[in-house]
VOPAGU-2260 file (C-alpha; in pm, 1 decimal, decimal comma):
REM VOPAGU-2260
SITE   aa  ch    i         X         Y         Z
SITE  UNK   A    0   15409,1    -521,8   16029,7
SITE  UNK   A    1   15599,3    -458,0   15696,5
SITE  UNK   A    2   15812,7    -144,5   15662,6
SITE  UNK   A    3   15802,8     -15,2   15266,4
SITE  UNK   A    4   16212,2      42,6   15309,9
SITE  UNK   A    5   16160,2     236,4   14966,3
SITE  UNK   A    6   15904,5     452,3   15116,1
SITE  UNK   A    7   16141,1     491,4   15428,8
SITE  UNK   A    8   16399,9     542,7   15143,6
SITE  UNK   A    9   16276,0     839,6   14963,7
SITE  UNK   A   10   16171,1    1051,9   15282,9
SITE  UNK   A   11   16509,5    1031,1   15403,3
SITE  UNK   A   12   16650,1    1163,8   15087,5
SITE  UNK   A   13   16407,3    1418,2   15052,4
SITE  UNK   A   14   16486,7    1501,8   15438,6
SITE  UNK   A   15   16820,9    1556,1   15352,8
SITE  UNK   A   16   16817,6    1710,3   15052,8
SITE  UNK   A   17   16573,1    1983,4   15204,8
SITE  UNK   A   18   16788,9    2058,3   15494,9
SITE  UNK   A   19   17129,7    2114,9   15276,0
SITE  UNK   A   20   16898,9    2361,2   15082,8
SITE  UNK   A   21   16788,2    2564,5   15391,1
SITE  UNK   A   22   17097,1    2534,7   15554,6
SITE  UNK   A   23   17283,1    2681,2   15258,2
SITE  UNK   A   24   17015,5    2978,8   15137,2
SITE  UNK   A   25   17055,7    3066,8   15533,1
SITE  UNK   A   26   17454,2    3061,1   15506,4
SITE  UNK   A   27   17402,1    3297,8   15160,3
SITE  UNK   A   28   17207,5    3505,7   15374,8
SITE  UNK   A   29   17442,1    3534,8   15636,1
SITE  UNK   A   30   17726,3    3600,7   15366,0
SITE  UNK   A   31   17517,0    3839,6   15228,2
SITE  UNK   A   32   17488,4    4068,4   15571,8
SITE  UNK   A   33   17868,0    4004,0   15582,7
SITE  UNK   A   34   17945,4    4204,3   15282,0
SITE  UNK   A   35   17704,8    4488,8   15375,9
SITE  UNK   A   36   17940,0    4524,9   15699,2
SITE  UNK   A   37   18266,5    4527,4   15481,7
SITE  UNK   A   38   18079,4    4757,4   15188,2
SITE  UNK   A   39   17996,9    4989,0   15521,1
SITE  UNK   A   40   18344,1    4974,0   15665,6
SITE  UNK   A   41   18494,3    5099,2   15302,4
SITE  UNK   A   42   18202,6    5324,9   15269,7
SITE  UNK   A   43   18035,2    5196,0   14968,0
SITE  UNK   A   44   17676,9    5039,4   14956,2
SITE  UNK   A   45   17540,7    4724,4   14961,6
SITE  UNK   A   46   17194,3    4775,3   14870,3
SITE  UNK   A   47   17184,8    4456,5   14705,6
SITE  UNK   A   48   17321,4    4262,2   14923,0
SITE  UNK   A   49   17095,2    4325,5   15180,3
SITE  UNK   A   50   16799,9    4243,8   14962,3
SITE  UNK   A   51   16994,3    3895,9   14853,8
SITE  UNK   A   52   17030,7    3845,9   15244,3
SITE  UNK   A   53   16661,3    3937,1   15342,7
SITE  UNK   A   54   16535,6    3733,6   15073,0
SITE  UNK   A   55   16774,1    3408,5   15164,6
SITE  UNK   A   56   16612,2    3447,1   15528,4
SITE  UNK   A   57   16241,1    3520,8   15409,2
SITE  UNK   A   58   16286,5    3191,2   15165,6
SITE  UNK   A   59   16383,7    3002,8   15510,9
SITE  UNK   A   60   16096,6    3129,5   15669,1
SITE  UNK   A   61   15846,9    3045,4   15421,4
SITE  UNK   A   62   16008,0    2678,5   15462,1
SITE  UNK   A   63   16020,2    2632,8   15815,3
SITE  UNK   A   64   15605,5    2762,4   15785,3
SITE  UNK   A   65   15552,8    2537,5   15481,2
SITE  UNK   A   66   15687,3    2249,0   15695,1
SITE  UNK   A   67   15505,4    2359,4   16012,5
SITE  UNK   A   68   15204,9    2375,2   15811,9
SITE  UNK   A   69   15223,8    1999,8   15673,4
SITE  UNK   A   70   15269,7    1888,4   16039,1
SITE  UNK   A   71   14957,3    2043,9   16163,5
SITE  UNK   A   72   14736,3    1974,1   15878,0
């Protein structure tokens, strides 16, 4: 058995790449839903940071299904 370490190489990267991504467009979304609370508690709006914030999560789900996906298929 031979393992193709460059092969073995590039998934890793690509692993880790991908999961910095994710876990920073879900920590904008969570900073986004922050700053609706503090808008609310002056008693401004936020309107757009909700949208940022329920975009960031939609953009993880679409991941975690695009991933899913290439597992099943």
């Amino acid at each position: 058995m031979k393992i193709d370490w460059a092969a073995l190489g590039s998934v890793f990267g690509v692993s880790l790449v991908v999961t910095v991504a994710l876990v920073a467009l879900f920590t904008l979304g969570i900073v986004g839903l922050s700053r609706r609370e503090r808008a609310a508690a002056q008693g401004g709006s936020a309107a757009l940071a909700v949208t940022g914030a329920y975009a960031c999560f939609a953009a993880c789900a679409a991941a975690v299904a695009y991933g899913i996906s290439l597992i099943i298929v």
